[in-house]
Backbone bond lengths (Angstrom), bond angles and torsions (degrees), N, CA, C in turn:
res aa  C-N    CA-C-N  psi(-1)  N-CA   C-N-CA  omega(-1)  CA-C   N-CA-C  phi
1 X - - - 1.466 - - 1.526 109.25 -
2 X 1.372 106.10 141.16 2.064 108.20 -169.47 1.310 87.26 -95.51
3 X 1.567 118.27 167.11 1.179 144.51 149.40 1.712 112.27 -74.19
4 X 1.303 123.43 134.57 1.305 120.49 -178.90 1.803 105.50 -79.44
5 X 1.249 102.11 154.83 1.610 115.21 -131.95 1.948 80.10 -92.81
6 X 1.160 123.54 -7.01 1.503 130.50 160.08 1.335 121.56 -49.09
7 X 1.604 88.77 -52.80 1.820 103.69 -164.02 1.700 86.55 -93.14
8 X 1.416 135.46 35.82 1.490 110.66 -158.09 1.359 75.80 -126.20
9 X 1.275 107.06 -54.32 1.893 119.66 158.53 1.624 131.30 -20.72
10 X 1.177 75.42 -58.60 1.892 92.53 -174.82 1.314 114.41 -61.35
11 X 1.800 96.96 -49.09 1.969 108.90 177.65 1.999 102.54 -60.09
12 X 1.272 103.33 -39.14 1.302 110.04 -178.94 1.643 129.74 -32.12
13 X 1.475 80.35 -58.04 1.596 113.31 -162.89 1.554 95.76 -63.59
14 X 1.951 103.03 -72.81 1.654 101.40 172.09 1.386 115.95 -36.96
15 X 1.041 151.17 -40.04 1.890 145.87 -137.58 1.199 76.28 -104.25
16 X 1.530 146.35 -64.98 1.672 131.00 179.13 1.197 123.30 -49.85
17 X 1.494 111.94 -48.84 1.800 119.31 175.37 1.913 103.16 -50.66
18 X 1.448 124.64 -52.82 1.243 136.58 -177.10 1.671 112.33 -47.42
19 X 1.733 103.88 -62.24 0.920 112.85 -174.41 1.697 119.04 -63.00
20 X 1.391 117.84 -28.15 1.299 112.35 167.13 1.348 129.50 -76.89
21 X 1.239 90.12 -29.07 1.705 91.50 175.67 1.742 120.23 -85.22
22 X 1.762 104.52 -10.86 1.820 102.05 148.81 1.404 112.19 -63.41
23 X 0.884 117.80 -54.84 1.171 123.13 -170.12 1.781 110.67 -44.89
24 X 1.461 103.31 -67.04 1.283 105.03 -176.77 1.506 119.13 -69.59
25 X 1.253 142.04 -10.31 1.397 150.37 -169.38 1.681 102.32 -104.30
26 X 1.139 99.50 -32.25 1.737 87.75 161.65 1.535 127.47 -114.97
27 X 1.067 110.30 22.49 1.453 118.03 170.52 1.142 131.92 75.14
28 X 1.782 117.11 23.13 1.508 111.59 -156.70 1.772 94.93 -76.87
29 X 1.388 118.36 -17.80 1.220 105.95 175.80 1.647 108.33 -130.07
30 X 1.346 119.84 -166.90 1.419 110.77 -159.55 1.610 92.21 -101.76
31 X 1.225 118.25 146.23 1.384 160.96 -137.49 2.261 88.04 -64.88
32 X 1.914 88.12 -55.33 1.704 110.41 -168.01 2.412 105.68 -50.96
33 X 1.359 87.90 -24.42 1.734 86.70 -177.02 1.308 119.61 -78.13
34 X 1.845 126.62 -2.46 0.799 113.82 174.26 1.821 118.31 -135.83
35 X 0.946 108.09 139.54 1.764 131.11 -171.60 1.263 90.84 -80.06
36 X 1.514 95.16 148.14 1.770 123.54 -178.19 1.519 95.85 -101.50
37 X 1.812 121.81 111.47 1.352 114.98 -177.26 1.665 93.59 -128.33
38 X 1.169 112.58 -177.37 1.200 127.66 175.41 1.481 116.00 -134.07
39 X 1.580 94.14 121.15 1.766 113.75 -171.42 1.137 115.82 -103.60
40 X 1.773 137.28 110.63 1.497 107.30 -164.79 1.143 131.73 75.21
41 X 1.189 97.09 -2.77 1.633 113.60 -160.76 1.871 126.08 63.12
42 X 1.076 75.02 47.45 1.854 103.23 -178.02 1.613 98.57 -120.45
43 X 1.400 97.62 131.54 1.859 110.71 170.18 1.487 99.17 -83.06
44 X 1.113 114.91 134.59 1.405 117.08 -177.19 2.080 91.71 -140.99
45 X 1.020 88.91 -175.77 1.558 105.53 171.06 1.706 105.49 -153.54
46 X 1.942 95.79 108.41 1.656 108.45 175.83 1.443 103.12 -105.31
47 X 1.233 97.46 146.11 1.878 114.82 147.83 1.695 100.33 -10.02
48 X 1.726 93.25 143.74 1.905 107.58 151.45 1.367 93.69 -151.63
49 X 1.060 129.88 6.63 1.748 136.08 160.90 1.111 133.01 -45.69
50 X 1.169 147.37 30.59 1.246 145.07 -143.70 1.685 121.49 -36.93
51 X 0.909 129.06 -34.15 1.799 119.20 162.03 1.584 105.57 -52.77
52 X 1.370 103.82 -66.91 1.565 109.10 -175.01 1.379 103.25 -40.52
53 X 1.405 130.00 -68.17 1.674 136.84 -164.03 1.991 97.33 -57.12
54 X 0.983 108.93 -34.20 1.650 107.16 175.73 1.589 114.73 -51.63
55 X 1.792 96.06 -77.05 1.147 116.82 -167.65 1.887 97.73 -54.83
56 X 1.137 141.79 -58.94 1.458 122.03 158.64 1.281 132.52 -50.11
57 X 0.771 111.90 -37.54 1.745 112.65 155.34 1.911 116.42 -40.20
58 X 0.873 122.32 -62.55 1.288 141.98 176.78 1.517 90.11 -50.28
59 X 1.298 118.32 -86.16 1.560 119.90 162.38 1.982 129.02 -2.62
60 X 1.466 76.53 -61.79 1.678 89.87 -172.38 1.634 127.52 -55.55
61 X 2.249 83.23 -36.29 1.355 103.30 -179.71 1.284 113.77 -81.03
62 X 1.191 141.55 -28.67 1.298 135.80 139.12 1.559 140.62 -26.04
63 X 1.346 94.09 -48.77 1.911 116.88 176.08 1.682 88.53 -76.25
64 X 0.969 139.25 -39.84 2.159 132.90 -160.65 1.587 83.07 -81.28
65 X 1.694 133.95 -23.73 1.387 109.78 -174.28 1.236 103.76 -96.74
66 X 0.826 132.57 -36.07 1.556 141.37 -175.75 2.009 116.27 -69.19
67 X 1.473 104.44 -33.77 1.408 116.93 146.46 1.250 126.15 -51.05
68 X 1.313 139.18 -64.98 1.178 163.96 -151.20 1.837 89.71 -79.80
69 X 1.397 122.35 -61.64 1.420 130.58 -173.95 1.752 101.95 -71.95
70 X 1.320 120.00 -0.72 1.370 104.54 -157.89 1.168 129.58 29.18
71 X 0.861 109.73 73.50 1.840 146.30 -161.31 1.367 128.76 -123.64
72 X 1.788 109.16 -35.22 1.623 117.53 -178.73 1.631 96.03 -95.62
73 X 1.475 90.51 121.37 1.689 108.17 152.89 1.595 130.39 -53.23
74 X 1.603 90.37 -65.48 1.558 110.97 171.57 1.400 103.87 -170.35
75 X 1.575 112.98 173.89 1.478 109.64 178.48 1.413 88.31 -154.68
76 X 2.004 100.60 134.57 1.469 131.69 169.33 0.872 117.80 -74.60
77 X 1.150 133.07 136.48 1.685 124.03 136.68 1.597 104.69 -100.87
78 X 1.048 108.71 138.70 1.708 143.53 165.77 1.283 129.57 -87.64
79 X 1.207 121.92 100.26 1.333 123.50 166.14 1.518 121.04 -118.50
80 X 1.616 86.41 120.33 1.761 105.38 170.26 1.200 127.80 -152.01
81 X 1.620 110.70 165.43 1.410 124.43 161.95 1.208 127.45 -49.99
82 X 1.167 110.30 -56.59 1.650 138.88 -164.08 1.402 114.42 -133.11
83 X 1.087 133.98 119.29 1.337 150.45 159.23 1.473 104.73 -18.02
84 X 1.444 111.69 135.39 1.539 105.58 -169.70 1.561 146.61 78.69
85 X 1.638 87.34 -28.10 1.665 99.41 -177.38 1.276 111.52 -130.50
86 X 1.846 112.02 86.89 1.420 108.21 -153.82 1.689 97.05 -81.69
87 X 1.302 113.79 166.46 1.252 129.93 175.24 1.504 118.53 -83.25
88 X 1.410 104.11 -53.77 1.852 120.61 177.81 1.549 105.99 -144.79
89 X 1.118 132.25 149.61 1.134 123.12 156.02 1.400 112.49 -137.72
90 X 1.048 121.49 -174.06 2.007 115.97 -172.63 1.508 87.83 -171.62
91 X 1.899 85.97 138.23 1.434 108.88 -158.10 1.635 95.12 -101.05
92 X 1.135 137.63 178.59 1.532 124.66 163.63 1.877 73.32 -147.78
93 X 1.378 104.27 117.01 1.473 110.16 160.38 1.494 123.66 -94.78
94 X 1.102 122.72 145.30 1.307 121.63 170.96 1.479 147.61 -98.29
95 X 1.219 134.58 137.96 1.491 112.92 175.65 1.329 98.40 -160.76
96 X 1.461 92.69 147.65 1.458 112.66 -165.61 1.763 111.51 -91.99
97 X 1.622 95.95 149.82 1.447 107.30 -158.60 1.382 103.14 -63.23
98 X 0.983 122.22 -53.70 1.465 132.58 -179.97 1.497 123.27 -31.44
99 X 1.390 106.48 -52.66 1.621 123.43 174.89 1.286 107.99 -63.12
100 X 1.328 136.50 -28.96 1.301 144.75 -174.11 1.246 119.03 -105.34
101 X 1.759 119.51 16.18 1.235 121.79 165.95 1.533 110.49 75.38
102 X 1.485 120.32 3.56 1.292 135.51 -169.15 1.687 116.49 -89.57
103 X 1.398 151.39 145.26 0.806 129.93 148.00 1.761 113.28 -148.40
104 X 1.260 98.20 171.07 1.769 99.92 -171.48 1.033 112.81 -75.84
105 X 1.726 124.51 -10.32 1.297 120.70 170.38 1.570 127.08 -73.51
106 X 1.234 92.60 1.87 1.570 113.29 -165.42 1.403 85.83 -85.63
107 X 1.039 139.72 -8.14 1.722 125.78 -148.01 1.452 92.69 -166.80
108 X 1.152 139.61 53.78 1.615 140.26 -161.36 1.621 107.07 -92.44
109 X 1.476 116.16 3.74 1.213 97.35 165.22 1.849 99.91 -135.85
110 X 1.136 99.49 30.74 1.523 113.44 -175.26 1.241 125.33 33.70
111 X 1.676 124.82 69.27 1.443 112.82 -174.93 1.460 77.29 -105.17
112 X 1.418 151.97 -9.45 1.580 120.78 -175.04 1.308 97.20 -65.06
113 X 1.655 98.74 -61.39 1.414 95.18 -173.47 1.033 150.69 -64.45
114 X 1.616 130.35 5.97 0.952 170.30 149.60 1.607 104.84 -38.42
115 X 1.830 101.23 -58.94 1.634 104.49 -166.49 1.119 105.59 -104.98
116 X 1.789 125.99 0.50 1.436 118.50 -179.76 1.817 88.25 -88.29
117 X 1.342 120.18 -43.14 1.405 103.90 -171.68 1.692 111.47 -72.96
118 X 1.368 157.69 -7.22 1.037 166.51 90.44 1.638 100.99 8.29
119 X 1.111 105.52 -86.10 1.479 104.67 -178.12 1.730 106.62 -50.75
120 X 1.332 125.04 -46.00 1.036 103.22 173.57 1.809 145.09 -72.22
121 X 1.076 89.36 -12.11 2.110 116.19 170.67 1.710 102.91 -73.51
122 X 1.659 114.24 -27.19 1.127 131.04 -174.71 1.605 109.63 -72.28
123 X 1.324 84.51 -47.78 1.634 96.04 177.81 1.454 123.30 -65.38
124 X 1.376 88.90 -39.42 1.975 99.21 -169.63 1.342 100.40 -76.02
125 X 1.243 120.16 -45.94 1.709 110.83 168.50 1.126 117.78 -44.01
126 X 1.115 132.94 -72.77 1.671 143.86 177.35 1.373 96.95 -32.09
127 X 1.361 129.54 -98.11 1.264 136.39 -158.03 1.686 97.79 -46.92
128 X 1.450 140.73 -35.36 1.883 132.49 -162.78 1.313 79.27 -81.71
129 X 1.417 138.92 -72.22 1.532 136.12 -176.96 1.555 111.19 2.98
130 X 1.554 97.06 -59.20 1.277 98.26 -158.25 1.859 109.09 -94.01
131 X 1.732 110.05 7.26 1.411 87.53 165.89 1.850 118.05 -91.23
132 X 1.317 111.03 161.40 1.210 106.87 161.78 1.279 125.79 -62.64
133 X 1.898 116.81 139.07 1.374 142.46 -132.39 1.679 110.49 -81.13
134 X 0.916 126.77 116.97 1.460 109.48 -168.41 1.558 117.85 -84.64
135 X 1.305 112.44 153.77 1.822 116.38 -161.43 1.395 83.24 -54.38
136 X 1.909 85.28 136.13 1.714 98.34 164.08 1.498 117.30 -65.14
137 X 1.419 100.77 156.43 1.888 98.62 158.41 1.615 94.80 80.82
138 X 1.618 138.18 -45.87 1.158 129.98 -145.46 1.525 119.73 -104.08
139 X 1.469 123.95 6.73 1.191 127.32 -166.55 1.134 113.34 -112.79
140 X 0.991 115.45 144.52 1.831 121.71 169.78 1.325 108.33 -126.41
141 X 1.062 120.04 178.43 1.668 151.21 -133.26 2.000 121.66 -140.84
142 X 0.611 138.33 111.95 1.935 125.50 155.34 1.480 87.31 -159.99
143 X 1.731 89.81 149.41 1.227 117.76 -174.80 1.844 105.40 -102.02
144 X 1.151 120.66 151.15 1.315 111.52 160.92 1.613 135.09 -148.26
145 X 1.166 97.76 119.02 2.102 91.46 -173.15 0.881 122.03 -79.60
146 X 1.631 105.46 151.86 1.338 105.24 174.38 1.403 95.01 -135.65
147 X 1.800 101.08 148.40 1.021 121.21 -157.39 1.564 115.72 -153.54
148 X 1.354 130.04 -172.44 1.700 104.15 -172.29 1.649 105.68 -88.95
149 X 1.333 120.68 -164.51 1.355 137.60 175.20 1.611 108.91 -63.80
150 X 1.126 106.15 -65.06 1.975 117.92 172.91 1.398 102.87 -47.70
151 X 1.714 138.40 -56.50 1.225 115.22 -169.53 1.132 102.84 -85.38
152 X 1.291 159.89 34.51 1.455 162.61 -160.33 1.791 96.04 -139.90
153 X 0.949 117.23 -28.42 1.102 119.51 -178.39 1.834 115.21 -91.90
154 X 1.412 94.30 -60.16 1.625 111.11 150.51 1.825 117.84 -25.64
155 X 1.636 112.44 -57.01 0.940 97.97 -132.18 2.059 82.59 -98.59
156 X 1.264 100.44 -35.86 1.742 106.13 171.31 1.352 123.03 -49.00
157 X 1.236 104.27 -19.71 1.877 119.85 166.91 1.955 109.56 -92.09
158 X 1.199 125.41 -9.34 0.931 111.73 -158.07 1.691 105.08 -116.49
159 X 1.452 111.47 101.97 1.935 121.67 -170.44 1.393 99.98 -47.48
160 X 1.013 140.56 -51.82 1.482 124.46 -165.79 1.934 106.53 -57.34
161 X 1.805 120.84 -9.39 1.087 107.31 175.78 1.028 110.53 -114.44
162 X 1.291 131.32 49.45 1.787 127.54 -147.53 2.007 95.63 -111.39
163 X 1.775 104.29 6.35 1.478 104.88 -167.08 1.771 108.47 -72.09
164 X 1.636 111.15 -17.16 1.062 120.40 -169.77 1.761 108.00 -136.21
165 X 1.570 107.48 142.93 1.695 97.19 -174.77 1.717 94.27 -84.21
166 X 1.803 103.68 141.89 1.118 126.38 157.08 1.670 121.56 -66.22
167 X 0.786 118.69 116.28 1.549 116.31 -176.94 1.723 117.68 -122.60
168 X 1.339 115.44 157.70 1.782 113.18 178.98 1.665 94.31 -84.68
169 X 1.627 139.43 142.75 0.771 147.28 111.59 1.914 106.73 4.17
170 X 1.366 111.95 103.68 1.657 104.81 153.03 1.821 107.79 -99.14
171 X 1.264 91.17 150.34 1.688 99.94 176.92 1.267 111.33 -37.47
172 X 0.996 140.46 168.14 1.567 146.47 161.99 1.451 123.11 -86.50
173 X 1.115 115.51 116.46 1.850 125.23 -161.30 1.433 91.26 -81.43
174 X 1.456 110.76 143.82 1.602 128.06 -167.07 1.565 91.28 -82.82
175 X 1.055 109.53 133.40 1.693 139.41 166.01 1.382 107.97 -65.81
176 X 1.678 111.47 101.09 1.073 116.11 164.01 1.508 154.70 -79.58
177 X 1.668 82.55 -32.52 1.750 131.71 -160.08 1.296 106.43 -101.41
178 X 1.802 116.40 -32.70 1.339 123.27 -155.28 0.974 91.37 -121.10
179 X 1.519 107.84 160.94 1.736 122.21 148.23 1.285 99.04 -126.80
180 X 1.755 112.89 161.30 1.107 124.91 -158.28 1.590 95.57 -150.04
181 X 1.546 92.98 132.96 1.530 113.88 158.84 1.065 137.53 -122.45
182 X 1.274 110.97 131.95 1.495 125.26 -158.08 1.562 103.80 -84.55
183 X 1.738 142.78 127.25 1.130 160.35 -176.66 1.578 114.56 -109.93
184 X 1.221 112.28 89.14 1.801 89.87 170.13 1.257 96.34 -70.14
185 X 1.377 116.59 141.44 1.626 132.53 165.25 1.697 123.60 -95.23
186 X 1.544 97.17 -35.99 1.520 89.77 -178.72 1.623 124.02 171.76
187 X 0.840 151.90 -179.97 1.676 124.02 -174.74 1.690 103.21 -166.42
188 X 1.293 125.17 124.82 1.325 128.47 178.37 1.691 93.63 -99.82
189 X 1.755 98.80 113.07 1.735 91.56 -175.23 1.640 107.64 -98.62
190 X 1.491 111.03 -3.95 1.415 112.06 170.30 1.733 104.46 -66.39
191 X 1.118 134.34 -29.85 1.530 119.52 -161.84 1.540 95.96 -127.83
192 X 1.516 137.35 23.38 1.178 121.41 162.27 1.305 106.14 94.49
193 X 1.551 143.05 -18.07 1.320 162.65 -111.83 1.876 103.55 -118.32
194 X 1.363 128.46 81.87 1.582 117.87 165.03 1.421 114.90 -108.43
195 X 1.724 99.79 140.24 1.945 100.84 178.28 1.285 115.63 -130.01
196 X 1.611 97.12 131.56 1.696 94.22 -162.36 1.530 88.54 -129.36
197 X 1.760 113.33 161.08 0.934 118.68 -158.94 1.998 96.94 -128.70
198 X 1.137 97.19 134.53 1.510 99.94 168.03 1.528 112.66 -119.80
199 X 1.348 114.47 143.14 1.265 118.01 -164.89 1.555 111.31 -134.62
200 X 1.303 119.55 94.21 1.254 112.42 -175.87 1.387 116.31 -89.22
201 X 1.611 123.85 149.35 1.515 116.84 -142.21 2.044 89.07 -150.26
């Protein structure tokens, strides 16, 4: 069963609004690349970078197919120094309106969601504020989905997605070096939408 390509939108919009404003609240890039717009009528601050706006783009279109198929698990973003040894990452989990008795008709001209995502940009600021600042200049970024066995298979065969390598999930190697804290950040409950933050230290 698909998700209607409405509610595919809506999740859309938030996971871009989210993702820029990680980006910009912790500094992985410099402050000057991104414009103060209004989403929903939410001040946000997006991309004017053009690599950056690509390389998510590519992203996005991936997450609208994997939505639509009910297909996306959740999707990371990664931030690190060094390959392998992420610094923070933040999960945006998903769940669909339907399963939760939820629907967009409930809200057809979207003022919940309007002030749950507001409140939630509200939130994620507050709580990143308060982590310690990550080395300027030195961090990088990749996002990664996860999704089932069939669209992984689907999607590694399929050229229009060949912009990014498909890979299997390996288990997760036990943390020796690090400890890690787990952050709820914030949750859009009109569109199914939770963001949690891991912080390895």
């Amino acid at each position: 069963m698909q998700q209607s390509e409405n509610a595919v939108d809506i999740h859309l919009e938030a996971i871009e609004v989210l993702l820029n404003h990680i980006l910009y609240v912790r500094g992985i890039y410099p402050s000057q690349i991104f414009k103060k717009r209004r989403v929903y009528n939410t001040p946000v601050f997006v991309s004017i970078f053009p690599p950056l706006n690509n390389y998510l783009a590519n992203i996005l279109r991936s997450v609208r197919e994997f939505l639509i198929r009910r297909e996306l698990q959740c999707l990371v973003l990664i931030v690190y120094q060094k390959e392998n040894e992420p610094l923070e990452s933040y999960q945006l989990q998903m769940e669909t309106l339907e399963g939760r008795g939820q629907s967009t008709t409930e809200d057809p001209h979207l003022m919940e969601f309007e002030q749950q995502l507001r409140s939630a940009i509200y939130k994620l600021s507050e709580r990143l504020k308060q982590l310690p600042k990550l080395p300027a200049g030195s961090c990088q970024f990749k996002v990664h989905l996860h999704t089932t066995q069939d669209a992984y298979v689907r999607f590694s065969h399929d050229s229009q997605y060949q912009e990014f390598p498909w890979l299997q999930a390996q288990t997760a190697e036990s943390q020796h070096s690090q400890s890690i804290s787990l952050l709820p950040l914030a949750r859009v409950e009109n569109v199914g939408l939770k963001v949690q933050a891991l912080i390895h230290s």
